[in-house]
N, C-alpha and C positions, 0 to 999 in steps of 0.2 A: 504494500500500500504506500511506504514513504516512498518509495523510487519511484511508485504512479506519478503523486504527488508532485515529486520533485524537476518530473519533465514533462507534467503533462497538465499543470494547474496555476493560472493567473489568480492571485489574490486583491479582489475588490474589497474592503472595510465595507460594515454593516451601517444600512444608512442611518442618515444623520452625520457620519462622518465625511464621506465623499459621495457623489452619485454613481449609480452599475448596481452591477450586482454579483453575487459571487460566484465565479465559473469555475466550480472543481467538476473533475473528468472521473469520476470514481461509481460504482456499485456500493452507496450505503445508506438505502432506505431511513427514512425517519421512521421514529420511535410513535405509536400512535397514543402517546402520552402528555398531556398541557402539565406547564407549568403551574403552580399556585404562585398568585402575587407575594405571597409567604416567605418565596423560595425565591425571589426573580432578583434580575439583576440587570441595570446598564445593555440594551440589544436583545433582553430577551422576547421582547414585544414582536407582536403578529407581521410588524412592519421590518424588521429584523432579514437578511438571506438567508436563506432556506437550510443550508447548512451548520450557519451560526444560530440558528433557532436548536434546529437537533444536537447539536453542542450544550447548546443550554438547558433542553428536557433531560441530556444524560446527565450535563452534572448537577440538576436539581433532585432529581431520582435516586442516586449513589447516594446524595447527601440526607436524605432522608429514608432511605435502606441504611447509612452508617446510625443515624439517630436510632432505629429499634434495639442496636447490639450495644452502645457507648453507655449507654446507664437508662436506670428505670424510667418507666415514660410520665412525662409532667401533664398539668391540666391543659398546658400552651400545645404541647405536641398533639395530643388530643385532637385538638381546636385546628389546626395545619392538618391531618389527614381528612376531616370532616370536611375543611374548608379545600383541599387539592382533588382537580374536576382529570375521571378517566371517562373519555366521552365514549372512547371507541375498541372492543378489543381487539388486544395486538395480536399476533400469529404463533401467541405459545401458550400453549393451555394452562401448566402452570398458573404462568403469571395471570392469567385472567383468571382461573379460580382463587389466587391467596387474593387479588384484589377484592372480590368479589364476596370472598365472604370477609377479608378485613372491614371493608367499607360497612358489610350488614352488623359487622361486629360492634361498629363504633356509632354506626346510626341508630340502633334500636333504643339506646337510654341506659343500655344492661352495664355497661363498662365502671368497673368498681378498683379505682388505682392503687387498693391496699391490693387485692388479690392481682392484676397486675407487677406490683413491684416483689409481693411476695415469691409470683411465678418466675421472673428474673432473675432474683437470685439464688433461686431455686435449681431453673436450667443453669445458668451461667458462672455459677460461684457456691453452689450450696454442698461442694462436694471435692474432693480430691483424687477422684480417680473419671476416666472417660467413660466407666461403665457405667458410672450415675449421673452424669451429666454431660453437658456439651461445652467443654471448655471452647471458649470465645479467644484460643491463642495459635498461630499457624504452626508454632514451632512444637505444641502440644500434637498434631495429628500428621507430624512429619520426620520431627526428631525419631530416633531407634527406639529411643529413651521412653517417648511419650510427656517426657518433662517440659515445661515450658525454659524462654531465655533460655536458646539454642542455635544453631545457626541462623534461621530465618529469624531471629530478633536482630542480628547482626547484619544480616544483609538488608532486612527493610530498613533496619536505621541508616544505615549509610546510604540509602537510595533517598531517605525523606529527607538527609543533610544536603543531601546533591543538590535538590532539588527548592531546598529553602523551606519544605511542608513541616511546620512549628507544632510539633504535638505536645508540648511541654505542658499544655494547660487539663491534661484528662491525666488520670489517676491510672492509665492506662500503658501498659508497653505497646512497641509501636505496631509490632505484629499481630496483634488485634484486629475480631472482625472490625470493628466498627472504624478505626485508625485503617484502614487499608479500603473499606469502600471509600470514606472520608476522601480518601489521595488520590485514588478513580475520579472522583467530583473535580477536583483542585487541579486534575491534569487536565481535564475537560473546559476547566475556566482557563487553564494555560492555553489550548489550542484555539481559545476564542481571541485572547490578548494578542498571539501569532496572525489572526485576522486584525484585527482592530490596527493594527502596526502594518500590514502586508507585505507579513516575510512566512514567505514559504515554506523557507527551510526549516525554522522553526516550528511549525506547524505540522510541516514533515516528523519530527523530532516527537515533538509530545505525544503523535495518535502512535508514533510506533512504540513511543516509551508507555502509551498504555496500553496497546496488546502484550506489550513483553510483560509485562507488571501483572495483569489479567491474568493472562498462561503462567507465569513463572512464580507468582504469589497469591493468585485467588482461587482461578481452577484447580490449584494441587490438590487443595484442601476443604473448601470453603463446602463441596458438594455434599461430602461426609458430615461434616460439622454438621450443615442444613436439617439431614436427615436424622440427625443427634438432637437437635432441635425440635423437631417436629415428635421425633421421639418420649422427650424427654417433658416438656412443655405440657401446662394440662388446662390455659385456658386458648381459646377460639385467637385471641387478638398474635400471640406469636408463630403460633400454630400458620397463621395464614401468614404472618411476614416473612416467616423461612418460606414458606409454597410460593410467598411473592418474587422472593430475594432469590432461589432457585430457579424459576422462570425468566428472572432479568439477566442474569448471568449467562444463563445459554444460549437467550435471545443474544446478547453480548460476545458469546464465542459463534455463532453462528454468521452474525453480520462481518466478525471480524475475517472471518474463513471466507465470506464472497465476496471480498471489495479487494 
């Protein structure tokens, strides 16, 4: 995809910046996903090209698949899945059914954030071994060991230094689900800024630097874990954000396999 890119794509900035519009030469379907104003940012409005729109539904979606893993969910998060519109389903079952019944999960009035936060740390922390729960660590379901802070805590940190992604502020190491969709999101605001500026190359750089990141630190692991999740988990609202979160990801390795 970056060598497409790199000889075969004139970069136009999203308007408001300049007039055009953006001619990339590539196979990579939009996401049939809107934004919430929630979540938006600077281009990511309807008037936005077409490409830096889908840039922006991925990294608004990453960022809110990182929020179900980073910590127990608040009244505000809540309020943001209620208030974020899927108008249309996408082309993976999955992901249309965790939508589908998260959404029924949180509309019906039922949602109680004690049993919630309780179910979190339940899955995610209520235990020391992987047979009773779904450690939320890559180097947990990679390492020999099963231990966490292991190679993959080493290598995403040096990929999130590289890169300038400041995880200092979560209670979290960096190989974390939630810290690794999070950087999916942040790479995806990168490849917009690569537009916004009209460098190529750059842009070339970040979507390869997120297929290699996706394959090399999400897919290893992330699939297992899900199914640990869904496992492990015993109310409706995470149950469906792992079926969600394992829907986006394939849609994710799939798009990336045909462009």
């Amino acid at each position: 995809m970056a060598k497409q890119l790199e000889e075969n794509t004139t970069i136009i900035p999203p308007s408001g910046k300049k007039p055009g519009r953006l001619a990339v030469a590539m196979n990579f379907p939009e996401l049939i996903i809107n934004e919430s104003s929630l979540f938006g940012s600077p281009g990511d409005s309807e008037e936005a090209e077409p490409f830096y729109r889908y840039l922006g539904k991925r990294k608004n979606f990453y960022k809110m698949l990182a929020r179900f893993y980073i910590s127990e969910p608040s009244p505000e998060f809540i309020r943001t899945i209620v208030a974020y519109r899927f108008p249309v389903p996408s082309n993976n079952s999955d992901l249309n059914k965790g939508v589908s019944q998260l959404m029924a999960t949180v509309k019906d009035g039922g949602i109680n954030l004690n049993d919630l936060e309780n179910d979190y740390v339940r899955t995610f922390h209520g235990a020391k071994a992987k047979t009773s729960m779904a450690i939320p660590y890559e180097s947990a379901y990679t390492s020999p060991s099963g231990k966490i802070m292991q190679d993959a805590f080493e290598k995403v940190l040096r990929i999130f230094y590289a890169y300038g992604f400041d995880c200092s502020g979560y209670d979290r190491h960096p190989d974390h689900a939630g810290l690794e969709l999070g950087f999916m999101s942040y790479l995806c605001r990168k490849s917009q800024e690569a537009i916004e500026k009209a460098n190529p190359s750059s842009l070339c750089k970040t979507l390869a630097d997120q297929q290699k990141f996706l394959d090399a630190h999400i897919l290893n692991w992330m699939p297992e874990f899900l199914v640990d999740v869904r496992h492990f988990s015993v109310t409706p609202f995470y149950q469906s954000a792992a079926q969600m979160t394992s829907g986006f990801l394939q849609l994710e390795k799939d798009q990336f396999a045909n462009c």
